[in-house]
N, C-alpha and C positions, 0 to 999 in steps of 0.2 A: 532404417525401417520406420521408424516414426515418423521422421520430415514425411514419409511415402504416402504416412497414413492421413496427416492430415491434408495434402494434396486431394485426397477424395473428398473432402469436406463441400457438402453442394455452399453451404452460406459464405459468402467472400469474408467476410468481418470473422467468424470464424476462424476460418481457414487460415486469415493471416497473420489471426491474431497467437496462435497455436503453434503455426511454424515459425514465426517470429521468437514465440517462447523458448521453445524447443532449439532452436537456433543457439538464441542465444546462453541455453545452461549447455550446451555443448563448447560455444565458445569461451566461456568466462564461468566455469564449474563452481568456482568459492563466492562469485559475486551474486549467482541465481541463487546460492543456496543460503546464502545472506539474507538475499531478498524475500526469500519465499520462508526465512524466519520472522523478517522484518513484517512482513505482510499476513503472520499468522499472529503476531501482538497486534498491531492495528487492528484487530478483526474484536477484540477485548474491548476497545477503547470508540468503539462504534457509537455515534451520537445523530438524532437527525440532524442539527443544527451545525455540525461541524466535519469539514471536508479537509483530507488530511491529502499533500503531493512531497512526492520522494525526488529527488532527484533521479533521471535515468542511469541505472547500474549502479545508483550510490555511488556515484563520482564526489558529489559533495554532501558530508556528513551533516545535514541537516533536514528537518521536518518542516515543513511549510503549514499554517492550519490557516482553513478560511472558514469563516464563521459567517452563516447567516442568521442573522434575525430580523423582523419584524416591531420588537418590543422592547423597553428596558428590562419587562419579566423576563422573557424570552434571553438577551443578556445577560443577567442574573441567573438565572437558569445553567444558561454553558457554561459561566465561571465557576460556580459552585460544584457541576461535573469536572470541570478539568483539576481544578483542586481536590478535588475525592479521591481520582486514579491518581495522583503526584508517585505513587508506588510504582505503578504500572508504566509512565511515560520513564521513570528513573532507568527501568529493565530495558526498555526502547531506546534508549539512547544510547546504553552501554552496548546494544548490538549493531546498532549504527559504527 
């Protein structure tokens, strides 16, 4: 019934993104729901400057960050955030 409902979805990028979701916590029930822990601490650790990629399904236990800046301020900046949450990435890891 879900897959059913987002099949109505008019927007394509929606719609597959949705049934693709839904897809797959149905196939892999502990790794969605991994994820969808993993991806409620990320949401903590939100920075403009810094772009966080997971591996697909958490195949491999590791966090990717990519940092943009502009500036050595801007630089200093991110490091001094990534060093403030060191509590928060600790908890991140260990659900990895």
């Amino acid at each position: 019934e879900k897959l059913r409902a987002f099949l109505a979805e008019e927007d394509f990028n929606r719609r597959k993104q949705g049934f693709m979701r839904e897809l797959f916590k149905a196939y892999a029930p502990f790794y969605s729901e991994s994820l969808e822990k993993v991806k409620r601490q990320l949401e903590h650790l939100k920075h403009r400057a810094v772009l966080y990629e997971l591996s697909p399904g958490l195949e491999e236990k590791e966090l990717r960050l990519k940092v943009c800046v502009k500036s050595w301020e801007d630089l200093e900046e991110v490091l001094n955030f990534l060093k403030s949450k060191k509590e928060e990435f600790k908890r991140l890891f260990e659900l990895l």
